[in-house]
C-alpha positions in Angstrom: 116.4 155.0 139.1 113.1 155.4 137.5 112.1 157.7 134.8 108.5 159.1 134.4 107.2 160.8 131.0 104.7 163.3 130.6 103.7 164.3 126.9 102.0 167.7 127.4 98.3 168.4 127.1 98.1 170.1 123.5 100.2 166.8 122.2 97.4 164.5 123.3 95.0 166.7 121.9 96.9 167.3 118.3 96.8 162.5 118.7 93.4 162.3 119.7 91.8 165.3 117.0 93.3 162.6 114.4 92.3 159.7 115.7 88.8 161.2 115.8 89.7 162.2 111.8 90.8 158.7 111.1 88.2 157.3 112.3 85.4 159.4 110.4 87.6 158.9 107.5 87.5 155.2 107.7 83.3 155.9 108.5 83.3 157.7 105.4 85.1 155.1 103.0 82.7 152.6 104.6 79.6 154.0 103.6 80.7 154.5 100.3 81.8 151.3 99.9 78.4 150.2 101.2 76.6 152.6 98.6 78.7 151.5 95.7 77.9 147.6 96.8 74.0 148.5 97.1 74.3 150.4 93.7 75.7 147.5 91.8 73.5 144.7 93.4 70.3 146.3 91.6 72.3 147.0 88.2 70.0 145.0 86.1 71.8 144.5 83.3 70.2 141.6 81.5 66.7 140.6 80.7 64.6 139.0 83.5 61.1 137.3 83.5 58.7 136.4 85.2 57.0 132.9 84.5 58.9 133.1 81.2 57.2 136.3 80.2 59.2 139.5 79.8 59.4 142.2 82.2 60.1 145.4 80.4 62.8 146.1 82.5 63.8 148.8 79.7 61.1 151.0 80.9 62.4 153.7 83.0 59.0 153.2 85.4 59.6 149.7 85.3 63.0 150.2 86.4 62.7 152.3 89.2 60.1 150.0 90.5 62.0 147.4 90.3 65.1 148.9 92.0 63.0 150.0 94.6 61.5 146.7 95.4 65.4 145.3 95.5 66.8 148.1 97.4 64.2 147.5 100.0 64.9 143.9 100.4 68.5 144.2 100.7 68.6 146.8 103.6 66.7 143.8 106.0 69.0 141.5 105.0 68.0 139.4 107.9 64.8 138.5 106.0 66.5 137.5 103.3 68.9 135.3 105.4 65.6 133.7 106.7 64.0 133.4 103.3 67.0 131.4 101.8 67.3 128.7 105.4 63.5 128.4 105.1 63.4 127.6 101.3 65.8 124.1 102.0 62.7 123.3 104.2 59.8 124.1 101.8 60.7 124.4 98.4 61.3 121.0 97.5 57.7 120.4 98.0 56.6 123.5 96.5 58.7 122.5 93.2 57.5 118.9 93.0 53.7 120.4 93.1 53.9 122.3 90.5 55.9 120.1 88.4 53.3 117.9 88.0 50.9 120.4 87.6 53.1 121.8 84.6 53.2 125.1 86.3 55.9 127.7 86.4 58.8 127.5 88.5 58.7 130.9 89.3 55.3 130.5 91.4 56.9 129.6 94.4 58.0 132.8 94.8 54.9 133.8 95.6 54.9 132.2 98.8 57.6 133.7 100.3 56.7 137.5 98.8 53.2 136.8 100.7 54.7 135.1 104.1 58.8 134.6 103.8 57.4 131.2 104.3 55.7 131.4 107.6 53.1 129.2 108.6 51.1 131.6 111.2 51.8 134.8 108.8 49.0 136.8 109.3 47.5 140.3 107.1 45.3 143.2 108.1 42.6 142.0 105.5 42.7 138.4 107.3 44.5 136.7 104.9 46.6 133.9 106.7 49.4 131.2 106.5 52.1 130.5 104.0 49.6 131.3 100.8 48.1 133.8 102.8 44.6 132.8 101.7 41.3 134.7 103.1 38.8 132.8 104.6 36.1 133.0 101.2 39.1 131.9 99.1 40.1 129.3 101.4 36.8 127.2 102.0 36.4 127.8 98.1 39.1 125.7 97.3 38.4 123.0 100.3 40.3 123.8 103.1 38.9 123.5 106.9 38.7 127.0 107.9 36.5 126.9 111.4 37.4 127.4 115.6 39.3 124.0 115.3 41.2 123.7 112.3 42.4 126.3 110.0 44.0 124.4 107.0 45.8 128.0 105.5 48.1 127.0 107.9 49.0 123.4 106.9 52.1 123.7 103.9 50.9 120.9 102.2 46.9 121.2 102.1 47.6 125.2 101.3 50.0 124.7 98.5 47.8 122.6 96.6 45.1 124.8 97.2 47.0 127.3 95.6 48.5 125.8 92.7 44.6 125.0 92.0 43.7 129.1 92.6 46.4 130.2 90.2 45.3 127.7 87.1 42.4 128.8 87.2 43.8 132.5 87.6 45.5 131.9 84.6 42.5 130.2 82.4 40.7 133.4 83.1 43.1 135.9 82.5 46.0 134.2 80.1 48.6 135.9 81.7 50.9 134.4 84.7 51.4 138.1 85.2 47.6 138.9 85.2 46.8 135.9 87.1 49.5 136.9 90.2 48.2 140.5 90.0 44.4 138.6 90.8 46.2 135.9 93.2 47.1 139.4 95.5 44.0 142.1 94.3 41.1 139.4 93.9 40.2 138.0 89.9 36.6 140.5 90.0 38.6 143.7 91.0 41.2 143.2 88.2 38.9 142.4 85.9 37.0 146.1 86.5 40.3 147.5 86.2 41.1 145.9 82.6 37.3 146.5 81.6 37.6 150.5 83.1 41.2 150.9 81.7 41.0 149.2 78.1 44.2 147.8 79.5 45.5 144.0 80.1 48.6 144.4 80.8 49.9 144.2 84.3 52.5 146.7 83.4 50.7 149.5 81.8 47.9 148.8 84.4 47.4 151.3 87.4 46.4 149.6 90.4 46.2 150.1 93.6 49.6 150.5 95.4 50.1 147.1 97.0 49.8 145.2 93.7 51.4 147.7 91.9 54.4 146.4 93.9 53.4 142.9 93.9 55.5 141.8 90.8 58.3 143.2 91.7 58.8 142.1 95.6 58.2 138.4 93.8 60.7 139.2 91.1 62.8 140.4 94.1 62.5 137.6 96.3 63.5 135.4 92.9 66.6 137.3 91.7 68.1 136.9 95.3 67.2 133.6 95.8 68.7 132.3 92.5 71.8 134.3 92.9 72.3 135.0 96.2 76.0 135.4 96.1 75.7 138.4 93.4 73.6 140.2 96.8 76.0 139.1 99.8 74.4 136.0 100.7 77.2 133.2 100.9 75.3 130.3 102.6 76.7 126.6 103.2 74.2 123.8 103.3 74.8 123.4 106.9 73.2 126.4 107.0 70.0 125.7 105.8 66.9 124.1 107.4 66.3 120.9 106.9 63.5 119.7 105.3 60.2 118.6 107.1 61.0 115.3 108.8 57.6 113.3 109.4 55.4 110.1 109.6 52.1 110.5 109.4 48.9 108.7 111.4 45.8 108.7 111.2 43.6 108.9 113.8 39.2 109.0 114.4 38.3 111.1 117.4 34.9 110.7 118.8 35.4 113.7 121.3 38.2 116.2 121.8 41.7 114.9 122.9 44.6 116.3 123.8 47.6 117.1 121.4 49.5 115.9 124.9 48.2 113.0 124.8 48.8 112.2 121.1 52.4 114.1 122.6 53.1 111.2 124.5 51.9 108.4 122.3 54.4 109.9 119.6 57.2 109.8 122.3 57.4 113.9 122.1 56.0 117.3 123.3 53.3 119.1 123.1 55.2 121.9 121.4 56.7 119.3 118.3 53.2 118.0 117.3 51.8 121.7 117.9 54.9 122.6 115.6 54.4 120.2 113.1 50.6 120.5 112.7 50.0 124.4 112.8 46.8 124.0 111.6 45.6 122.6 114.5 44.3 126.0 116.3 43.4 124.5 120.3 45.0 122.3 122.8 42.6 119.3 121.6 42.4 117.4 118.6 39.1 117.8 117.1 36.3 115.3 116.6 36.4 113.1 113.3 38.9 111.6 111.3 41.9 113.7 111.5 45.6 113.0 109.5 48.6 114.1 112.4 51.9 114.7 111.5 54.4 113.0 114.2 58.6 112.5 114.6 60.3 111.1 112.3 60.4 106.8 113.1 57.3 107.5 116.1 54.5 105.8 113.7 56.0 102.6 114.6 53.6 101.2 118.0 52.0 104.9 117.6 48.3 102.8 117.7 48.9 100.7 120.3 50.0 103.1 122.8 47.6 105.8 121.7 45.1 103.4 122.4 46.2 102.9 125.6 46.8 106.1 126.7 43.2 107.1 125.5 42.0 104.3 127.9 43.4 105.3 130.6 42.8 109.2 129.9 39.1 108.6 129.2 39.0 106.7 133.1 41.0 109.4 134.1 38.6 111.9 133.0 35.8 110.3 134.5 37.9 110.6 138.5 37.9 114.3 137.8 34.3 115.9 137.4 32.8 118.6 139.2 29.1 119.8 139.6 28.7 123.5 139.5 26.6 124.1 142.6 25.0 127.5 143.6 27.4 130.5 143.6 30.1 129.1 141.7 32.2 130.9 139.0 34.8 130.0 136.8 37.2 131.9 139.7 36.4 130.7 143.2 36.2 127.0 141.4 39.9 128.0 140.5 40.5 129.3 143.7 38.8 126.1 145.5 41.1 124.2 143.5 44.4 125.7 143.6 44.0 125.7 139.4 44.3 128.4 137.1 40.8 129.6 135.5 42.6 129.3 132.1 43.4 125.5 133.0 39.8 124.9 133.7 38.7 126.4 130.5 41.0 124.4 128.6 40.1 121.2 130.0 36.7 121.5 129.3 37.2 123.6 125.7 35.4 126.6 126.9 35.7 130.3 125.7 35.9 133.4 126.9 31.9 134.2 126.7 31.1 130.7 128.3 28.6 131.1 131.3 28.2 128.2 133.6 25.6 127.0 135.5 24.5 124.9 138.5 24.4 121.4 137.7 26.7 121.9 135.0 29.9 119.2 135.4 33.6 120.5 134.7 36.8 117.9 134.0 39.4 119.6 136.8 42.5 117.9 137.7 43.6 119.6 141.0 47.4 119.6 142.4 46.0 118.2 145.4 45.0 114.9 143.3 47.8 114.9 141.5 50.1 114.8 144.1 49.0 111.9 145.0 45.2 111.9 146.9 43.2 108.8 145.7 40.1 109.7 143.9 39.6 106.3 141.7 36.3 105.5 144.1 34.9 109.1 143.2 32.2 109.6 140.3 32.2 113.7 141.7 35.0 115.7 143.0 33.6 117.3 146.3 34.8 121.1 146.3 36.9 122.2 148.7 36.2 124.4 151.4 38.2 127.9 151.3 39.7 127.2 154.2 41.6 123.8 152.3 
C-alpha cells in the first residue's frame, strides 16, 4: 500500500516566507562584507609617494581624492585584472628604459593610467596609443605620425619617446609631480597656472578636473599593482601574458606591399604581423625602409622567400590590370567582377574620396581568375559583360 503526504498550504507558505528571509539575510551579510572589504582596501595607513616625493596623504583633501581614485578602480575590477596580465607583457621593457635613463620607477605607471597598456587606446582630444601622445607632441619627439604609419602605436618607439617628453618635463619644472601634471595638461598651460596661482605645487594647485585626478589614478594604478593581494588580486604567473616574442627584419619597399605577403614570407597571418606591428595603419607596407616585427624563429630564410614571393607578386600584379573605360565606377567594376568595391580599393590603396577616370588602370584579382582561368598572356583584363 502506498502512502501520499500533503503538508497544507499555509505550511509551505510559513517554509518559503523564510527561505525568502534567509536568503535576504545571507544578501545582507554579503554586502556588508563587501563594504567592510572595500573600506579596508583604501585604509591608507602608511606614507606613499610618488617618484620618491611625498604625497600629503595627511591632508583630508588629499585623502578623499585619493580614496576616490582607489574606490573607483576597485569596483571594475576587470580592468585591474587586465592591467596586472598586460604588465608581464610590457613592463619589463618599460623598466629597462628608464633604468638606463636614471628615471623613476614609478613612471611606468603612467602608461597604464593613460591606456591600461593598450596599443590602439584612443582620447577625445586625439591623443593615441599606449603613451597616448597627440599628434604635435608626437612628431616633436620623432615619431611617424602620417596615413601610413602612426608610431604612437608602436610600444617601443613610443616609450622612448616618452621617457625623452618627461626629462625634459622635469628639467623645466623640477618636480616629477609637476612634470606628470604637464605630461597629461600640456608644460605652457601648467606653467600659466603656477604663474596665475603663485603656486608650484601640484597639490595645492587647482586645475582643471582631469589632472586634478591625474596623480592619483597613477598612484592608484601603482598601489594595486605592487600589492595586489592586499586588493583581491591573487594571480599565478601562468596567468599573465607573456612577454612580446619577436625577430625583427628589415625590409626597403619601393612601392606598397602587402602585410600578406610579408604574412606568408614569415610563415604567419595577416592578423600576427598586423598584431605585432600596430603601427602599421593599412593593409600595405609603406614605401621606404621599414623595420617589421615577425614570429618568434621566422627571420631565419625570411629574405629569401620574401624575395621570391615579391617576384612572383609583382608578375602577378602585372596579369591583373584594368583600364577604366567610359561609364565605369568603382561599383559596376565590382559588379563586373564578382569583387567587393572595398577589395578594389584596397588593392589599389585608394580612399573613400578617390574619383576615377577613363584610362585610369586598377590591380583586380577576380574569382573567376582565381579559380583557375589563365590570364598569364594578358597585359589588360578585358571587363566582363553583365551578362558573365
Amino acid at each position: 500500500m502506498k502512502y501520499k503526504f500533503y503538508l497544507p498550504a499555509w505550511f509551505l507558505t510559513v517554509i518559503l516566507f523564510l527561505t525568502a528571509a534567509d536568503a535576504q539575510e545571507i544578501h545582507y551579510k554579503s554586502n556588508q562584507s563587501i563594504s567592510q572589504a572595500m573600506l579596508a582596501a583604501v585604509k591608507i595607513d602608511k606614507p606613499i609617494n610618488f617618484c620618491g616625493e611625498s604625497v600629503p596623504i595627511n591632508d583630508p583633501e588629499i585623502q578623499e581624492r585619493m580614496e576616490r581614485e582607489l574606490l573607483y578602480a576597485l569596483n571594475n575590477k576587470d580592468d585591474i585584472i587586465l592591467w596586472l596580465k598586460r604588465a608581464n607583457r610590457y613592463f619589463p621593457h618599460i623598466e629597462n628604459i628608464l633604468k638606463q635613463n636614471s628615471l623613476p620607477d614609478d613612471l611606468k605607471f603612467i602608461a597604464v593610467a593613460e591606456s591600461a597598456l593598450k596599443p590602439h587606446a584612443s582620447s577625445y582630444k586625439g591623443a593615441v596609443g599606449y603613451w597616448q601622445f597627440i599628434e604635435s607632441t608626437g612628431t616633436k619627439y620623432n615619431m611617424e605620425i602620417n596615413a601610413n604609419i602612426d608610431e604612437r602605436r608602436n610600444f617601443f618607439t613610443s616609450t622612448e619617446a616618452a621617457v625623452k617628453y618627461l626629462k625634459d618635463l622635469y628639467n623645466l619644472f623640477g618636480s616629477w609631480t609637476l612634470a606628470v601634471a604637464a605630461y597629461n595638461m600640456g608644460e605652457a598651460g601648467l606653467e600659466t597656472e603656477i604663474l596665475i596661482q603663485k603656486v608650484n605645487n601640484y597639490y595645492q594647485l587647482y586645475l582643471p578636473q582631469e589632472t586634478q585626478r591625474y596623480i592619483f589614478r597613477i598612484l592608484t594604478a601603482k598601489m594595486i599593482m605592487t600589492d595586489p593581494e592586499k586588493y583581491g588580486f591573487f594571480l599565478a604567473a601562468e596567468d599573465l601574458y607573456q612577454p612580446l616574442q619577436y625577430d625583427l627584419v628589415e625590409i626597403s619597399v619601393n612601392e606598397p606591399v602587402p602585410i600578406s605577403l610579408v604574412a606568408q614570407a614569415a610563415k604567419t597571418y595577416f592578423k600576427v604581423i598586423k598584431y605585432l606591428n600596430p603601427h602599421i595603419r593599412n593593409y600595405t607596407i609603406p614605401v621606404g625602409k621599414q623595420q617589421i616585427m615577425i614570429p618568434k624563429g621566422a627571420a631565419k630564410g625570411f629574405s629569401e622567400r620574401y624575395k621570391e614571393l615579391l617576384r612572383q607578386w609583382l608578375i602577378e600584379r602585372k596579369e591583373h590590370v584594368y583600364t577604366i573605360k567610359k561609364g565605369d565606377n568603382l561599383s559596376n567594376i565590382a559588379l563586373r567582377f564578382n569583387v567587393p568595391v572595398k577589395a578594389i580599393m584596397i588593392w589599389n590603396g585608394m580612399n573613400n574620396g578617390k574619383i576615377i577616370q577613363p584610362g585610369n588602370r586598377l590591380v583586380i584579382y577576380p574569382k573567376m581568375l582565381e579559380a583557375g582561368i589563365n590570364s598569364s598572356t594578358k597585359r589588360d583584363i578585358p571587363a566582363p559583360k553583365p551578362s558573365e
